[in-house]
Steps between C-alpha positions, in 0.01 A plus 500: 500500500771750580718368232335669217501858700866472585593448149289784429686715774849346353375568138462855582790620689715302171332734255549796741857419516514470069348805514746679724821339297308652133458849685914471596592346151310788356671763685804348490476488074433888505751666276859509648612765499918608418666403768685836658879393451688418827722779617821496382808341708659892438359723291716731281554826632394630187142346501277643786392861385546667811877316623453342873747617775743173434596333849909460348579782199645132322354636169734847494775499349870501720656812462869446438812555754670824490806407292835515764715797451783399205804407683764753493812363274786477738751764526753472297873422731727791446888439488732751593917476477643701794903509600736703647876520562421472852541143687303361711531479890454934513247647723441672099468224333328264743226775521466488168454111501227528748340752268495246249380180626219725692382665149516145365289374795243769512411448092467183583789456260375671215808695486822258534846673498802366330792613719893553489733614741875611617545633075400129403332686188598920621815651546490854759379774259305236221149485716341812404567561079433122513160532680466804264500339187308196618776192511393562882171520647636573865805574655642637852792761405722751723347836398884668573621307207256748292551853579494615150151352447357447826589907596225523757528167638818511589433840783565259796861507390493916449375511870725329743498399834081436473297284741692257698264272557369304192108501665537875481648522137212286424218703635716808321511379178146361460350842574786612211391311268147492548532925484741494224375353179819622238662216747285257307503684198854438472547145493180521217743687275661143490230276405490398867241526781670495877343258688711629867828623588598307805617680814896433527806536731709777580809504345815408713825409422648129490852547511870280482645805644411693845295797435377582844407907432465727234861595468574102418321546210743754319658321184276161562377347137160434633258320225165709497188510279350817303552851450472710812574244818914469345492926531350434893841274533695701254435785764691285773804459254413146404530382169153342344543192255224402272421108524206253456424341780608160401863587437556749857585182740741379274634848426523544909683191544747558229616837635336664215302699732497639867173459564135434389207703572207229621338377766519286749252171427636527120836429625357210686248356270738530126737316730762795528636437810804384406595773288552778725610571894323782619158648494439891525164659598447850338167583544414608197107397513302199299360608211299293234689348229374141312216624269286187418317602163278311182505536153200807447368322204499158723365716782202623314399173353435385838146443661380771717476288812869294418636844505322631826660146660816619384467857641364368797795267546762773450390661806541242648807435436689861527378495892632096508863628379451822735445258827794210357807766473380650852450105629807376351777827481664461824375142560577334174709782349774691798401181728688245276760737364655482857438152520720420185744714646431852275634819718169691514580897567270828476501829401461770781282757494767751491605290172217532344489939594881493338354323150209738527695794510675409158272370350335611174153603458433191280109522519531859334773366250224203468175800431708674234588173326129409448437848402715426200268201396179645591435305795335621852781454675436794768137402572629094559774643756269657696228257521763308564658665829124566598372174483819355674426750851146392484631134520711612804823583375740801599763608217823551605552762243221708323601476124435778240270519241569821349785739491 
């Protein structure tokens, strides 16, 4: 009885359910429509009109590294050939060694310097027209063995018995030539630029014959250097001989001469000791005499800052000979003289008054000689004399500059 109803019930609900599937077919077969495209992994920057504010600017293009500054082409090494006639072992010559290896240092060794010494490729007198016409680029001459050319430079020896103490001359003949430009001027009209004219000893006498005062020195050969210092001993009745430095030990020894104007740590250090038996001091002064100079053309191809070294290195070194003849004079110079058995004597001050009194106004003689050349010679005498009291020294005579 309920059987047929059931299936009635059952029949139902299946055609309700056949129903419901055609009504979801049916919607399910409307059109499709384009399916919108997926978005893109990374879209171009170029594609979105209006650009999005990117998380990582990946899409902009690197700008490039500055380039690095070119490097600078290295300096070119410059070689200079210096030599003297002088050897080593002299406070002179050592200074000038130290002046060397210090410019060499300070460049870094873009200047290197080729170097002879004691005449290896000079004789006395060949430095300067040598270094004038270029087979030199530097040498270290004695400015007394040109008084014709070097008029001007050669005043220390016009004006004796200056500074005794070589830190005085020093101070003195800085301010000189720092006030005094025809000084430099001079050694231009020979192709040549001075670098520094060292400070030097007094001249005294080493001797193979006693001459213990002035009136010992009557008829004595004595070997001297320049123009006005032989009329200084001519005054005192000696008898000046001309001679290079190299030949006046030899002389000495020989009995060729009675004496030789020099000074003490030259006797020592040129190994003269054994050439003469007494040592005389005269007081005549220090004064300046080894002029260190360049080649001007060599000079002015130079760098700016390789020539400031060098300028900067040659003040140096005048105040380093200044403090080594005052450090080694009477330790290294009278000191050892006694000890190798040299008779060491001195002039007295009432000497000195007796030479003064005869002697000739050589600084005067000196002023009219550059008058005949055209050279300040007045002017350079009294900046000299000036500059020398401002240092601290007291002449012992007041030399004229005019009649």
């Amino acid at each position: 009885m309920w059987a047929k109803p059931i299936r009635s019930i059952f029949g139902l609900l299946l055609v309700l359910t056949l129903l419901a599937g055609l009504v979801s077919a049916c919607a399910g077969a409307a059109p499709t429509p384009t399916p919108a495209p997926a978005k893109p992994a990374a879209a171009p920057a170029a594609a979105p009109t209006s650009a999005p504010a990117p998380a990582k600017p990946a899409a902009e293009p690197t700008k490039p590294a500055a380039a690095a500054p070119a490097p600078k082409p290295a300096a070119q090494q410059v070689k200079l050939r210096f030599a003297t006639e002088f050897a080593l072992g002299a406070i002179a010559t050592d200074v000038i060694k130290e002046w060397l290896e210090a410019v060499e240092k300070r460049t870094a060794e873009q200047v290197k310097f080729e170097t002879y010494w004691g005449g290896a490729l000079v004789k006395a007198g060949e430095g300067l027209p040598q270094v004038q016409r270029g087979a030199l680029d530097m040498t270290l001459y004695a400015v007394q063995n040109h008084p014709s050319q070097l008029v001007l430079n050669n005043v220390f020896f016009a004006v004796p018995f200056g500074p005794k103490s070589a830190l005085t001359l020093e101070k003195a003949v800085s301010t000189l030539y720092e006030q005094t430009p025809a000084l430099q001027a001079e050694f231009e009209m020979f192709n040549q630029r001075l670098l520094f004219l060292e400070p030097g000893h007094g001249y005294d006498l080493f001797n193979n014959k006693p001459i213990k005062n002035v009136a010992d020195l009557q008829g004595k050969k004595v070997a001297i250097s320049g123009v006005y210092y032989p009329k200084v001993f001519q005054a005192a009745g000696a008898v000046p001989m001309s001679l290079p430095f190299t030949d006046r030990a030899t002389s000495l020894k020989a009995g060729l001469i009675d004496a030789v104007a020099v000074y003490p740590t030259a006797v020592v250090d040129w190994g003269w000791t054994d050439f003469g038996k007494y040592y005389t001091r005269i007081g005549m002064g220090h004064f300046p005499w080894p002029a260190f100079t360049m080649n001007t053309n060599r000079w002015k191809a130079l760098p700016k800052d390789v020539q400031d070294v060098m300028l900067d290195e040659a003040k140096k070194a005048t105040r380093k000979a200044a403090e080594l003849i005052e450090k080694r004079e009477v330790t290294d110079g009278i000191g050892t003289l006694k000890s190798k058995g040299i008779e060491v004597s001195e002039f007295s001050d009432a000497d000195l008054t007796a030479w003064m009194k005869d002697m000739p106004e050589v600084a005067l003689s000196w002023i009219k000689d550059t008058d005949k050349v055209g050279r300040p010679g007045r002017e350079v005498v009294e900046k000299y004399m000036k500059a020398a009291v401002d240092a601290g020294h007291k002449w012992p005579k007041q030399w004229k500059v005019q009649d």
